[in-house]
FIMAR-969387 format. One record per residue: residue in one letter; x, y, z of N, C-alpha, C, O in turn; residue number from 0. Coordinates in Angstrom, 1 decimal. Each point is the difference from the previous one (the first is absolute). Example, Ala and Ser with C-alpha at 12.3 -4.5 7.8 and 13.67 -1.06 7.14 Angstrom:
BEGIN
r_nc1_nc2_nc3_cac1_cac2_cac3_cc1_cc2_cc3_oc1_oc2_oc3_k
a_13.2_-5.7_7.8_-0.9_1.2_0.0_0.9_1.2_0.0_1.0_0.0_0.7_0
s_-1.4_1.1_-1.4_0.9_1.1_0.0_-0.8_1.1_0.8_0.5_1.1_0.1_1
# end
This chain:
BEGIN
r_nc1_nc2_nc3_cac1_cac2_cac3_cc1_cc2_cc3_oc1_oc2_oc3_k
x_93.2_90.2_108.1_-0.3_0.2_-1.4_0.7_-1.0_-0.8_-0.5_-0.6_-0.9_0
x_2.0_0.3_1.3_0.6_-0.9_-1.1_-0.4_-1.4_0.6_0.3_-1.0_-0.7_1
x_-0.9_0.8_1.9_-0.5_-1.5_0.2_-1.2_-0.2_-0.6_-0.1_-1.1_-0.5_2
x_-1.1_2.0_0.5_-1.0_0.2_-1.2_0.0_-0.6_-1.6_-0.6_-0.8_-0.6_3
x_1.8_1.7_0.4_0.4_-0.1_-1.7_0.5_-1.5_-0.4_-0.4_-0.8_-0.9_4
x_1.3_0.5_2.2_0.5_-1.6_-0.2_-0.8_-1.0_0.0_0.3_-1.1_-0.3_5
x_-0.8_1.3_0.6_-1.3_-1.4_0.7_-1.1_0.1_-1.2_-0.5_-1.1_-0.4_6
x_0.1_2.7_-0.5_-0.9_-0.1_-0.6_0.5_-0.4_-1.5_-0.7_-0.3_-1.0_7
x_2.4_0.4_0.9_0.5_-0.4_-1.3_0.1_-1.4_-0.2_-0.3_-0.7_-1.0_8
x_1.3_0.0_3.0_-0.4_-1.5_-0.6_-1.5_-0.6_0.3_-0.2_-1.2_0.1_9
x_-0.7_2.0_0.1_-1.2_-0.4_0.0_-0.5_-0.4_-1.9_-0.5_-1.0_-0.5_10
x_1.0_2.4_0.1_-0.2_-0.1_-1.1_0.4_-0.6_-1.0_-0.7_-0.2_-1.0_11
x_2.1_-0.4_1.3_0.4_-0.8_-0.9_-0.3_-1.5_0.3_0.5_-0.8_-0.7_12
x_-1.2_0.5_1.7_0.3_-1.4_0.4_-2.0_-0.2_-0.6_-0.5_-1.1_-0.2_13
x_0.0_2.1_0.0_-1.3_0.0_-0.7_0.2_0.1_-1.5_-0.6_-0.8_-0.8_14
x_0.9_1.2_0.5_0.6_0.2_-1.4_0.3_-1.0_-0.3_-0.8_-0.6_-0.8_15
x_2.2_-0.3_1.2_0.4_-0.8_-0.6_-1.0_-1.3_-0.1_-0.1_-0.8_-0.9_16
x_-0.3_0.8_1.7_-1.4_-1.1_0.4_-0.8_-0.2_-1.1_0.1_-1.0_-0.7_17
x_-1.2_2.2_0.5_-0.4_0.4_-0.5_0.5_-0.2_-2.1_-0.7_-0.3_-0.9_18
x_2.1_0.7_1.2_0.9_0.2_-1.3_-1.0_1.5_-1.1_-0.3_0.1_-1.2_19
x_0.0_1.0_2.4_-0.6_1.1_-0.8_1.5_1.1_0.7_0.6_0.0_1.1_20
x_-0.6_0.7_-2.2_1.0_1.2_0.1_-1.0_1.1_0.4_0.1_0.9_0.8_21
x_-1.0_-1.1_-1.5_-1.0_1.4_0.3_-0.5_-0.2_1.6_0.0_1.0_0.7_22
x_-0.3_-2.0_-0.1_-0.8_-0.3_1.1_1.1_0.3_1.1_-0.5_0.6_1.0_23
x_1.5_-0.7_-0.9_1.7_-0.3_0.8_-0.1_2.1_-0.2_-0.5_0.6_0.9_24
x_1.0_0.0_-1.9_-0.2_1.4_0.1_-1.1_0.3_0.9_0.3_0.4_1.2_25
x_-1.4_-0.5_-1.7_-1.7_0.3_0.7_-0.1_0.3_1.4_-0.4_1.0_0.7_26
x_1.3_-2.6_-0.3_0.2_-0.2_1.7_1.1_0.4_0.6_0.3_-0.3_1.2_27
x_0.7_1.3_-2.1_1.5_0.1_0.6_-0.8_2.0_-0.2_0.3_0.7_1.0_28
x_-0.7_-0.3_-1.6_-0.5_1.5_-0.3_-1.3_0.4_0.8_-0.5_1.2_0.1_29
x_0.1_-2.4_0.6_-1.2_0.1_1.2_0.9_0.1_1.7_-0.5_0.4_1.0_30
x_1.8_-0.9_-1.1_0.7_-0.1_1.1_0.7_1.5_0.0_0.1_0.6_1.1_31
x_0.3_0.0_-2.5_0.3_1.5_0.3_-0.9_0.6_0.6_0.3_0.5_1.1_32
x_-1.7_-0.5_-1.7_-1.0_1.1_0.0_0.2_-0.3_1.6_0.6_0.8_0.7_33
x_-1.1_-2.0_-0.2_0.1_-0.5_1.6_1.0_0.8_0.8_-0.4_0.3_1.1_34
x_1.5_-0.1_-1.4_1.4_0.5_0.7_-0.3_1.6_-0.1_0.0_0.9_0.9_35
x_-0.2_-0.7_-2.2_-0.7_1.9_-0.2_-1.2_0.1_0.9_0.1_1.0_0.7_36
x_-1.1_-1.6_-0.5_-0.6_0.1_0.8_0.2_0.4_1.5_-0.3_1.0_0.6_37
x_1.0_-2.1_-0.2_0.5_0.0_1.4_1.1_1.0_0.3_0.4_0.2_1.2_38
x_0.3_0.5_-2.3_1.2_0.8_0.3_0.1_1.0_0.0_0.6_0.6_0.8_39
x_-1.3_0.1_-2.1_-0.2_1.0_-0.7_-0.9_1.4_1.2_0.4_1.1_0.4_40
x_-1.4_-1.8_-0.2_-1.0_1.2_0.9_0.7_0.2_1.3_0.7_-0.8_0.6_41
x_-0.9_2.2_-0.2_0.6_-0.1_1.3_-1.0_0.0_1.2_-0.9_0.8_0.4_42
x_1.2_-2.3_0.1_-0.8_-0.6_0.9_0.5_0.9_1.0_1.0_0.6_-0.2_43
x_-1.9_-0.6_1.5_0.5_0.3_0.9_0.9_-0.7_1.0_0.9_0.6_0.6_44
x_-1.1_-1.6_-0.6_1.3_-1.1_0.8_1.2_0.4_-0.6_1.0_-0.2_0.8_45
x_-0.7_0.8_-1.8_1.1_0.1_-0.6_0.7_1.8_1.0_1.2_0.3_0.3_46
x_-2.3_0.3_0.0_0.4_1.2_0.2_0.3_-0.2_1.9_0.1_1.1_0.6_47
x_0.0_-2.1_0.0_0.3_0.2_1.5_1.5_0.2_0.0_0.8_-0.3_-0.8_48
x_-0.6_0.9_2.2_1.4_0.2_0.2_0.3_-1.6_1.2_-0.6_-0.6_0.9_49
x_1.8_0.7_-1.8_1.1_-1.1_0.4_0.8_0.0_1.4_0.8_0.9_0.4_50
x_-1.4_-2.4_0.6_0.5_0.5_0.8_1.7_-0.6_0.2_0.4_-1.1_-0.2_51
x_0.4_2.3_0.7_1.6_-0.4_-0.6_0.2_-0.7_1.6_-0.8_0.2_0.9_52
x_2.3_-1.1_-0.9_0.5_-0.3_1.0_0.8_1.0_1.2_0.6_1.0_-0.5_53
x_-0.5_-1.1_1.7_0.7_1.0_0.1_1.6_-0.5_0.0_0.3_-1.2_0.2_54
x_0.5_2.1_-0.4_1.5_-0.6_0.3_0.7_-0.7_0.9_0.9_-0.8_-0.1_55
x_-1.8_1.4_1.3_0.8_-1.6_1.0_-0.5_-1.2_-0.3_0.9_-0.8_0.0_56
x_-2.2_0.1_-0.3_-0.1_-0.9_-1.0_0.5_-0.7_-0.8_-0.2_-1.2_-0.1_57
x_1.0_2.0_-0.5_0.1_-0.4_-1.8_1.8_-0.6_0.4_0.5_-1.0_-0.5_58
x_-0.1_1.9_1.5_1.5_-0.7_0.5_-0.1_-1.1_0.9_0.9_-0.8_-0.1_59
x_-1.7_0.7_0.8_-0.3_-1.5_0.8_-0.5_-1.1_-0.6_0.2_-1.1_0.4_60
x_-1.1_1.4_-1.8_-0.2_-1.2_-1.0_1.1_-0.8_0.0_1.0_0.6_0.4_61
x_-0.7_-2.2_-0.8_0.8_-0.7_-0.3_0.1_-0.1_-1.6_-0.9_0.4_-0.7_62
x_2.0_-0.7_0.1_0.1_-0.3_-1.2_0.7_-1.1_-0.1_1.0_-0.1_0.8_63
x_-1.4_-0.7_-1.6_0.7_-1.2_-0.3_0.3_-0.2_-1.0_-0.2_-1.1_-0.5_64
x_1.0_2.3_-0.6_0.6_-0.5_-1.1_1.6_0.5_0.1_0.4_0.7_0.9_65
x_0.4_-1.1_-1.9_1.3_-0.2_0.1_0.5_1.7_-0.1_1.0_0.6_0.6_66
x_-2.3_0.0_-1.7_0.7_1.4_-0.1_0.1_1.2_0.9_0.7_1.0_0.0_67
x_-1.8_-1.5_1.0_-0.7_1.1_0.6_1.1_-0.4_1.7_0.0_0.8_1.0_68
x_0.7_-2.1_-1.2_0.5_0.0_1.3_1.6_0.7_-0.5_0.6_0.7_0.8_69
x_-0.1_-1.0_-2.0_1.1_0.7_-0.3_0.3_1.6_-0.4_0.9_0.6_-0.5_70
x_-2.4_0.0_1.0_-0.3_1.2_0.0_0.5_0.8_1.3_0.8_0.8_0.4_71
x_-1.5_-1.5_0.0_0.1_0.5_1.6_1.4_0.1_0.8_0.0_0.5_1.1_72
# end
């Protein structure tokens, strides 16, 4: 959703300023909402599957390679 909104705002301003229309830059930045309402709003069904989780011996044998996660352990 928020990579939607981003891409349709600097879409829209990089049309806009082009352009140099304030109204046309809105037009194309309030077509990228409807777009994001579209795709988010209904409850699709891909939205409704169940998640498949890791199991825990897994998730402890993963590696980490950041500073925090080794001073954790």
């Amino acid at each position: 959703m928020q990579i939607i909104l981003e891409v349709s705002s600097m879409t829209a301003f990089v049309i806009g300023y082009t352009i140099s229309s304030f109204q046309t830059m809105m037009l194309t930045y309030a077509g990228g909402v409807v777009l994001t309402a579209l795709i988010t709003v209904p409850d699709w069904p891909f939205f409704n599957h169940h998640l498949k989780w890791l199991d825990p011996s897994e998730v402890e044998h993963t590696r980490c390679h950041s500073r925090t996660m080794l001073l954790l352990r």
